[in-house]
N, C-alpha and C positions, 0 to 999 in steps of 0.2 A: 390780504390788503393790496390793493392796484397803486405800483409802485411811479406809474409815469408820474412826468412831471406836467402838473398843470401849467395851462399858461401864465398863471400869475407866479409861480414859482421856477418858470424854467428860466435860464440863463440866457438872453439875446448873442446868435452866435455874432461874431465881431470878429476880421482879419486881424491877427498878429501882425501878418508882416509877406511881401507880394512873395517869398523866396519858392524857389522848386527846386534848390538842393537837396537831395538827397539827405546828405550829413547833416544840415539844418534842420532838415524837419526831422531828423531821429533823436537829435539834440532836444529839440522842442520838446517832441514826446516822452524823453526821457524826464525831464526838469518839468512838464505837466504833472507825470505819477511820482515825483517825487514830492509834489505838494497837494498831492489827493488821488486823482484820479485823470487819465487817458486812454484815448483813442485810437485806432491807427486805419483809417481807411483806404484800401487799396482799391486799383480799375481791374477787374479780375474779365471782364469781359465786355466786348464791343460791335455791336450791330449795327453794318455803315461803314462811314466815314466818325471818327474822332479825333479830338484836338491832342491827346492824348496819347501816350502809350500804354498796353497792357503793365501794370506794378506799378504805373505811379498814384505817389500818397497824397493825403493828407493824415496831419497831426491834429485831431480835436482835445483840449483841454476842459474837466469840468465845469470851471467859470465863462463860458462859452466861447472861450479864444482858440480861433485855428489857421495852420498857415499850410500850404500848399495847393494843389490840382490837381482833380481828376477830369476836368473839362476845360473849355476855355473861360472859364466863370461863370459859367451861366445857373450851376448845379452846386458852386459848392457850400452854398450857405443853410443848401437846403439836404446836404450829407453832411453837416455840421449837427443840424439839427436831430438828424437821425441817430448821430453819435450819441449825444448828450440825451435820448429817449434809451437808447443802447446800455449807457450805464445807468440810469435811473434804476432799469431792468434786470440790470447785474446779466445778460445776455448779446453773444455777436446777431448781428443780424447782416443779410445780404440785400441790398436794396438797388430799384429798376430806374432807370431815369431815360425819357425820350421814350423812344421806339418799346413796346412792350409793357409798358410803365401804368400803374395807377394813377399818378399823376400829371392828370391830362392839360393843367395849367404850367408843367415845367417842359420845354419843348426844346429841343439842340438844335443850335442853327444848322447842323451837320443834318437833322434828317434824320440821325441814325439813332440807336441807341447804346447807355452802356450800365453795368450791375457792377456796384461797389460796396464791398466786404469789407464787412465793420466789425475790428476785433479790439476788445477793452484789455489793455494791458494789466496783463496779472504782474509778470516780474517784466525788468527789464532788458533780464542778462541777455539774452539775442540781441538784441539792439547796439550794445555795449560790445558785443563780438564783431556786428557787421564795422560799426564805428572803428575799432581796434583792425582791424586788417584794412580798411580804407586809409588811416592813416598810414600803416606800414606800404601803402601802393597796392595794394593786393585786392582783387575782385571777391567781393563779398555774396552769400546765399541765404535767403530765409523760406520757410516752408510755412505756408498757413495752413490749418487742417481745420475746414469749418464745422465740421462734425466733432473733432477733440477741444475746441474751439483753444488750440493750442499755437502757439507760436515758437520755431526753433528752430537757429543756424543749422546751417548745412554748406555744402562746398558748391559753389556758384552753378547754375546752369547756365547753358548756354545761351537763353534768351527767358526767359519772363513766360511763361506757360502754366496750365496745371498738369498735373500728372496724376491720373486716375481722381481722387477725388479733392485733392490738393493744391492749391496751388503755389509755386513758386517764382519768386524775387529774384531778380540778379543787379547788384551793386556793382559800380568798377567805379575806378577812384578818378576824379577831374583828368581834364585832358592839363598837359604839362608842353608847356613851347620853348625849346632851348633853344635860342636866339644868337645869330654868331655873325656880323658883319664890321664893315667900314662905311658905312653910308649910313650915318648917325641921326640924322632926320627923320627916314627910312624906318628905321632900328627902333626909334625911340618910338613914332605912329603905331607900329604895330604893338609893341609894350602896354604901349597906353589903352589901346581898342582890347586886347586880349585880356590885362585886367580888366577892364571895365566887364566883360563877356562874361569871368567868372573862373578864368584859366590863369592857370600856376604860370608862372613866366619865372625864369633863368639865362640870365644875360651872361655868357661867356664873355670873359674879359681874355685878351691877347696872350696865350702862353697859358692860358688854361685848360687847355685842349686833355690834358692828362685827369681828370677828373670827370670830364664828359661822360664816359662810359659808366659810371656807376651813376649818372641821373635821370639816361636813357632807357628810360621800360616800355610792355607794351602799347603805354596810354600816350605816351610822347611822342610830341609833332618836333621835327630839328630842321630851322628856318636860316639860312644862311644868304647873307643878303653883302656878299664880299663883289668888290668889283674886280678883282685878282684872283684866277684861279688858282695859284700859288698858297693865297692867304686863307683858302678856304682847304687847300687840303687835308691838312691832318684832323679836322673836325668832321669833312665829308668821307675820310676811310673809316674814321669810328662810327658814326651814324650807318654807315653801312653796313659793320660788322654788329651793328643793332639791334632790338626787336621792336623801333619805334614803328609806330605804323604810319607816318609821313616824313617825308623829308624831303624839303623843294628849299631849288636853289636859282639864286639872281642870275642873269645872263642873258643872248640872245639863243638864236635857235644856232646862229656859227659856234656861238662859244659854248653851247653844251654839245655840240660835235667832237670840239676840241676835247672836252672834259671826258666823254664820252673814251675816246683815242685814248686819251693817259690810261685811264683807271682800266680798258682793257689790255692796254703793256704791262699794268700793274699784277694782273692774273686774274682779277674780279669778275666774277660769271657776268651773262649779260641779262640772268635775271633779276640779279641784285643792283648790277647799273641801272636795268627797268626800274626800280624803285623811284628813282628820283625823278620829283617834278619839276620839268626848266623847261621854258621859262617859268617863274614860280607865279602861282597864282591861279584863280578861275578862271578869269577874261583879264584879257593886254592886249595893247601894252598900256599901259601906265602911264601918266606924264608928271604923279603928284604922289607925294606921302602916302596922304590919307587914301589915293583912291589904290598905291600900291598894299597898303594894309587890308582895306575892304577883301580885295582879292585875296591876299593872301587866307585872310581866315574863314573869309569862305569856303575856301579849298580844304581847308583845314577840319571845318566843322563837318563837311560833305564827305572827305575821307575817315571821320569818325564814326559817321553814323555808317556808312560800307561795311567799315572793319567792325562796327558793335552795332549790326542793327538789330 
């Protein structure tokens, strides 16, 4: 018996919700299969230009609800569909879009094309691992094997690739901004833009510099926006002895000279001094909050994707 779903019985797929988190949409997909049935579509491959990077999802739920990206939206209501023909089937399937494609009515404004791997969740527990070590800060791995049409953690790779006939995921947990100034305007702009962006924010408060070091990991940017190089020290020697992979600090180009002098009387090599960006930001200077903020996480986002492209 031919299991698809007719059209008068399939489910109109319909956005959940605009998010491309990560954590979100495993969430999703967890809490789909826990009331029937889900999805999980991955970009496993891309010909061209794409909006996209190789691993990212969408969550398809059986009642046609799904939330994330594999394109700039052009495709994905129509990898939606193909989920929800996917579990009709009770089989994954790998499907073309753009460049290559049977479907010569879906076109990517890129030109290019890309193939999205559609695997029906049997259990959830990889998902529920990658979730559990994102929380603890830790870069998470999943393996999809389209031939075992298997899904299961694994210890992260280095980037989103397949590997013979597999392809693999790599999760790393939000960027985290640990925030340390006297310019409160400043301080606060950038708080506000960085939440809003989707990034963990931690505002050191005066005399809290003795904790800093256990909130500093490799995913943490450390923002120091003191107009005293005094007031900034003990926060800018621990950021140093760090593993964040930013740290930019307030000043001009004199006063990171000056900065510059201390920390090497201090002993600090001069490629851990290299580390820091001063003046902080992409482009300056500055005459205003918002647009010292703009910079800032620009520089921010830009040194994340260096450090994790």
């Amino acid at each position: 018996m031919d299991q698809t779903l007719s059209p008068i019985t399939a489910p109109i797929p319909v956005r959940a919700s605009s998010t491309d988190d990560p954590v979100e949409l495993l969430r999703f997909a967890i809490d789909a299969h826990g009331l029937g049935a889900a999805a999980l579509g991955t970009l496993v491959d891309i010909r061209g230009g794409s909006a996209r990077a190789l691993g990212a999802h969408m969550a398809v739920a059986a009642d046609g609800r799904f939330c994330g990206y594999v394109s700039g939206g052009c495709v994905e209501a129509a990898v939606a569909s193909e989920a929800l023909l996917a579990m009709a089937q009770g089989r994954d399937r790998t499907v073309k879009f753009g460049d290559g494609s049977p479907f010569f009515d879906i076109v990517l404004p890129c030109g290019g094309g890309i193939s999205v791997a559609i695997h029906i969740l049997k259990d959830v527990g990889a998902l529920r691992h990658v979730l559990d070590r994102l929380e603890r800060r830790q870069a998470a791995g999943l393996v999809y094997s389209p031939e075992r049409q298997t899904l299961i953690s694994v210890d992260p790779p280095l980037r989103a690739c397949w590997s013979e006939a597999d392809f693999l995921t790599v999760y790393r947990p939000r960027t985290r901004i640990v925030l340390s100034g006297q310019t409160l305007e400043a301080q606060a702009a950038v708080a506000r833009l960085a939440e809003a962006s989707g990034y963990d924010v931690i505002a050191v408060a005066p005399g809290g510099v003795r904790s800093v070091a256990d909130i500093i990991d490799p995913f943490t940017a450390v923002v120091l926006l003191h107009h005293e190089l005094d007031a900034e020290a003990a926060i800018l020697e621990t950021a140093l002895r760090s593993p964040g992979f930013y740290i930019g600090a307030l000043g001009s180009t004199r006063t990171h000279r000056r900065r510059v002098e201390r920390l090497t009387a201090m002993a600090f090599r001069q490629d851990d001094i290299a580390r820091i960006k001063a003046p902080i930001g992409m482009f300056g200077p500055t005459r205003d909050a918002t647009s010292l903020a703009l910079s800032v996480l620009a520089d921010i986002a830009a040194a994340r994707l260096a450090a994790y492209a």
